[in-house]
N, C-alpha and C positions, 0 to 999 in steps of 0.2 A: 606460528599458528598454521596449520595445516585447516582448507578449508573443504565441506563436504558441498560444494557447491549443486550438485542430483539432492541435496537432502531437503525434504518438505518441508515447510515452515510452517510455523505455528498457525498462523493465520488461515492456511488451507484448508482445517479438519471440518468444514460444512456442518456444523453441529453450532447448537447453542441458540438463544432467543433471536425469533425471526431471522433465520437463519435460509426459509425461502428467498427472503427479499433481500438480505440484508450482507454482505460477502463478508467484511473486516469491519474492527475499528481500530482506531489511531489516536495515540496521545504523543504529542513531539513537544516537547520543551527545547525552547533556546536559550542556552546559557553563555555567557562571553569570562575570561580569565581578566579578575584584574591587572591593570599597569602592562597590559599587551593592545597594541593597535588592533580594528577588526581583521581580520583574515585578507579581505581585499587590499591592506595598507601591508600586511607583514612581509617581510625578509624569509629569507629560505631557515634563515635559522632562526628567528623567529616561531616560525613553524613545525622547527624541531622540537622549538621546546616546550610549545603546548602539549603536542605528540607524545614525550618524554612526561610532560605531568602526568596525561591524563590513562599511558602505562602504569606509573605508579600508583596512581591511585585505584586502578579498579582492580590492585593487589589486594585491597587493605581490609582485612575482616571483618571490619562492619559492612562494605561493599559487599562481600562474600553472601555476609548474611540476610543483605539484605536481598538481593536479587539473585544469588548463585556465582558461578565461574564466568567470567567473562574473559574472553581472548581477543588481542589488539592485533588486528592485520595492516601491515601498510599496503597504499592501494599502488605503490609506487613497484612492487614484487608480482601485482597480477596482471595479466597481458589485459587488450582493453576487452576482449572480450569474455575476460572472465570478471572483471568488473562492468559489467553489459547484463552477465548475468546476475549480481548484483543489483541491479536496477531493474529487471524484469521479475524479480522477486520482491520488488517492496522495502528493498533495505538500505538503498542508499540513493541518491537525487542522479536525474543526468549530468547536472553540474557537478559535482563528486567526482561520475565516472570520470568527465572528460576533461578536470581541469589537472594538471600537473601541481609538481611540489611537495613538498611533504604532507600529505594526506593519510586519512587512515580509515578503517572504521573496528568498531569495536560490536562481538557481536555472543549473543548467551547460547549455545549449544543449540537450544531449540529453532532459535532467530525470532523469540518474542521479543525479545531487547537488542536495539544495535544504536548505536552511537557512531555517528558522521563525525568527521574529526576535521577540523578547517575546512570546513563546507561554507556559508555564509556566515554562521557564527562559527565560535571556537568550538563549541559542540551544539551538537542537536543529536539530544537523547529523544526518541521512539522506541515504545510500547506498542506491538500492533496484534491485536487476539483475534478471533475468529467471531464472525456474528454481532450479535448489536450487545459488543461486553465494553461499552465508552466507561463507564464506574468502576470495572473489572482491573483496567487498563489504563486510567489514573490511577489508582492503587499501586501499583504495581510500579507505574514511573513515579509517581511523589515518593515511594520510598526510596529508588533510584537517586532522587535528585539527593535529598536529605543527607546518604549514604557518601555519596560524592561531594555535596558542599564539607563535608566533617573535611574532605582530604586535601579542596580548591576553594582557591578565592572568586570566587563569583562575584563580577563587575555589580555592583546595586547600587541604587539613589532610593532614598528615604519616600523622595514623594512621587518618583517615576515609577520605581519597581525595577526590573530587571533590564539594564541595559543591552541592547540587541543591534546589529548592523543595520536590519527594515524598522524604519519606525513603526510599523503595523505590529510590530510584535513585541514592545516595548511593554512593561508592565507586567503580568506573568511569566510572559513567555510562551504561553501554551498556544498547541496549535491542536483542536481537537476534529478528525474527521471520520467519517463511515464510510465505506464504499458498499454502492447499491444497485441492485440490477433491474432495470426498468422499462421493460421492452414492452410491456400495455401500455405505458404510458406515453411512449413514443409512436405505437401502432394506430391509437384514439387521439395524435394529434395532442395530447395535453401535456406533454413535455413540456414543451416551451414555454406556453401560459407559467404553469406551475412551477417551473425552475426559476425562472425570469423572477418571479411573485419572494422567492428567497432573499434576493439581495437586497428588501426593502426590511427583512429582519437580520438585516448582519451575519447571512450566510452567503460565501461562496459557493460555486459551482464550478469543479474541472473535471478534464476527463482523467483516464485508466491512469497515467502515473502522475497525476496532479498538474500541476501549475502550470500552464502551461501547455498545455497536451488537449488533444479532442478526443471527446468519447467516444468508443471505441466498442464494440457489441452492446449497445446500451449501457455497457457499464458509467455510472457516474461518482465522484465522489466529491461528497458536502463538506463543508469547515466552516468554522466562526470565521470570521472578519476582522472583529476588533481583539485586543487582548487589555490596553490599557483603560483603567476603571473597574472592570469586571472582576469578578474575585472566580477562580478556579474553576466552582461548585457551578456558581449561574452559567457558566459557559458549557460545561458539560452538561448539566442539565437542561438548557436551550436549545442545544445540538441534537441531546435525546431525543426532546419533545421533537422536532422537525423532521428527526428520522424517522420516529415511529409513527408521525400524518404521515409522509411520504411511503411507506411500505399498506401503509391504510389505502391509500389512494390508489397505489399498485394492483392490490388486492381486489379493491373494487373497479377496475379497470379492466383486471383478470376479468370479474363474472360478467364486466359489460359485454364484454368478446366471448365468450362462451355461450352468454344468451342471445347477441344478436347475429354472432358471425362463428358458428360451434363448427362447421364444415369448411369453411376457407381455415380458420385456426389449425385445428387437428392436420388438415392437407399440408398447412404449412410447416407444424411441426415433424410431421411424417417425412416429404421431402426430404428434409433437413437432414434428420436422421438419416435415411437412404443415402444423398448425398458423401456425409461420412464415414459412414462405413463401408460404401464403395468407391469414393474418388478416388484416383491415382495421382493426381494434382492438387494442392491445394494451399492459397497463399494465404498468408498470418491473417489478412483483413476477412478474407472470405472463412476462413475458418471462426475467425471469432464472430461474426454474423450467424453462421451455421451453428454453433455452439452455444447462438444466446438465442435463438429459438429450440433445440434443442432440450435447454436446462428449464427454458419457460415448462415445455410442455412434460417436462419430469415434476415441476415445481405444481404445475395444474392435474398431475397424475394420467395427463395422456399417453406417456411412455412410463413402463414401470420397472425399476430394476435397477436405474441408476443410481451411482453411489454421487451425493453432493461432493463428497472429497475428492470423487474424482473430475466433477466435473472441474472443481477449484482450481485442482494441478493441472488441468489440461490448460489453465488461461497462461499459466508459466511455460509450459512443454512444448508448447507453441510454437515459442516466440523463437528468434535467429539468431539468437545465443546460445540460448539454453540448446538448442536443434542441434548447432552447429558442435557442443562440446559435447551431446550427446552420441554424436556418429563419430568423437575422438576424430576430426579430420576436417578442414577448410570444403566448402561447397561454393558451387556457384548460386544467383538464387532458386534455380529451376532446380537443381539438385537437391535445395532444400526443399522445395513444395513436395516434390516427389518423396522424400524423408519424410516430410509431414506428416502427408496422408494416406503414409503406409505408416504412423506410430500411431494417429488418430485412430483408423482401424483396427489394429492390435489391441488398444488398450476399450475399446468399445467393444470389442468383441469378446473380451476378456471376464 
């Protein structure tokens, strides 16, 4: 597999419902092979040989048909930092990038489908669409999985459901998330309250690459919590509901800052702007600051003109992977700020 690692993903086209507020969603099933130890316990060859199935299998024409072409990269052929970029794209974990062994991931032209391959489970299949498409994007992986169970034995218990390495995920399997940008609600202080307020309904809160990670230009992203008991439907549907009060709330946190602070806001989106399109410096964090006021103030129609898709790609384009394969060439970090925010430019000015 030859990979287009420059190529947009699915996820970036800033189109689609609540698509102000709303950046991806995310549907990951965890699936384990029967009569193989989890991944944490396997042997090298071991890990071949799920590797080896799960090539085969997403040969097989009902796979084809149901989701398209999909091509199997070992992650053991990409330097780390083309599996870096990998992970600032949304498509595979930092644990993936960074752990050795026969790993892989599998991924559909677009990069709406990719499959981690001996990651914590034996696979973890994600569906990630653009905008608030969580129904879209079940769709799209149930038929996935359906297509793939024809080809693999998937580890199951009758009254557990699907067996998994986290006990948190035992049961479905599903792990449904949105990623959401919510820079009123950080600005008016109610972040916290109202995040914090989530994990009393069995939803998590991470930041920009999940688990792990801190949020990162306001960006945040929500998930269930539980998976056993729940049936699919309630989960995604629960998830919905939470996304769509939370872009609510955004919204109305928007007009609270418009009406009581319209001239510090606009200053501060203007700044921003200005910033970007002239600094000669600028580092991944200060950029993604700059960028999430920025996109507020495109999203509020303060600034007119911007394209959402570009803003999307620029949260990838960024980042000091993607930077550093973009200039074909090793930098130091100052070498990159200075890349940076001479591509920010270009492409804002563009």
């Amino acid at each position: 597999m030859s990979l287009n690692l420059e190529r947009n993903s699915k996820w970036m086209e800033g189109s689609g419902p609540q698509a102000d507020i709303v950046i991806s969603s995310r549907i990951r099933l965890a699936r384990n092979l029967k009569g193989l130890p989890f991944p944490n316990l396997m042997n090298s060859d071991q890990q071949a040989r799920v590797v080896s199935q799960v090539s085969g299998a997403i040969q097989a024409p009902m796979v084809f048909q149901a989701v398209g072409e999909l091509k199997l990269q070992p992650l053991r052929a990409l330097a780390p930092e083309e599996r870096q970029i990998l992970v600032e794209k949304h498509l595979i974990s930092p644990d993936l990038a960074a752990a050795g062994g026969e790993k892989a991931v599998v991924l559909r032209d677009d990069e709406a489908v990719s499959i981690m391959v001996n990651e914590e489970d034996h696979l973890r299949l994600q569906c990630l669409l653009p905008a608030m498409m969580l129904h879209e994007a079940w769709r799209l992986a149930d038929a996935a999985d359906d297509a793939l169970e024809n080809e693999l034995d998937f580890a199951f218990d009758q009254e557990r459901g699907y067996l998994t390495a986290c006990p948190t995920n035992v049961g479905t399997g599903l792990r449904a998330s949105t990623m959401l940008h919510l820079p009123a609600l950080v600005l008016t202080r109610q972040a916290g309250p109202v995040l914090s307020a989530l994990t009393k309904v069995g939803v998590a809160v991470r930041g920009l690459y999940g688990e792990g990670t801190e949020a990162q230009g306001n960006i945040f992203q929500v998930s269930n919590q539980i998976t056993l008991g729940r049936s699919e439907e309630e989960i995604i549907n629960n998830l919905s509901a939470v996304t769509v009060r939370l872009a609510d709330q955004e919204r109305e946190a928007r007009e609270l800052l418009r009406k009581q602070s319209r001239w510090q806001l606009e200053d501060r989106v203007g700044r921003a702007y200005g910033v970007l399109t002239n600094a000669r410096i600028l580092s991944s964090q200060e950029a993604l600051q700059l960028l999430s006021d920025v996109r507020l103030g495109a999203e509020m129609k303060i600034i007119r003109g911007l394209d959402q898709r570009l803003l999307n790609q620029l949260l990838v384009r960024i980042q000091p992977a993607f930077l550093q394969f973009s200039a074909g060439k090793e930098m130091t970090p100052q070498e990159r700020d200075v890349y940076r925010a001479a591509m920010v430019r270009e492409l804002l000015a563009g």
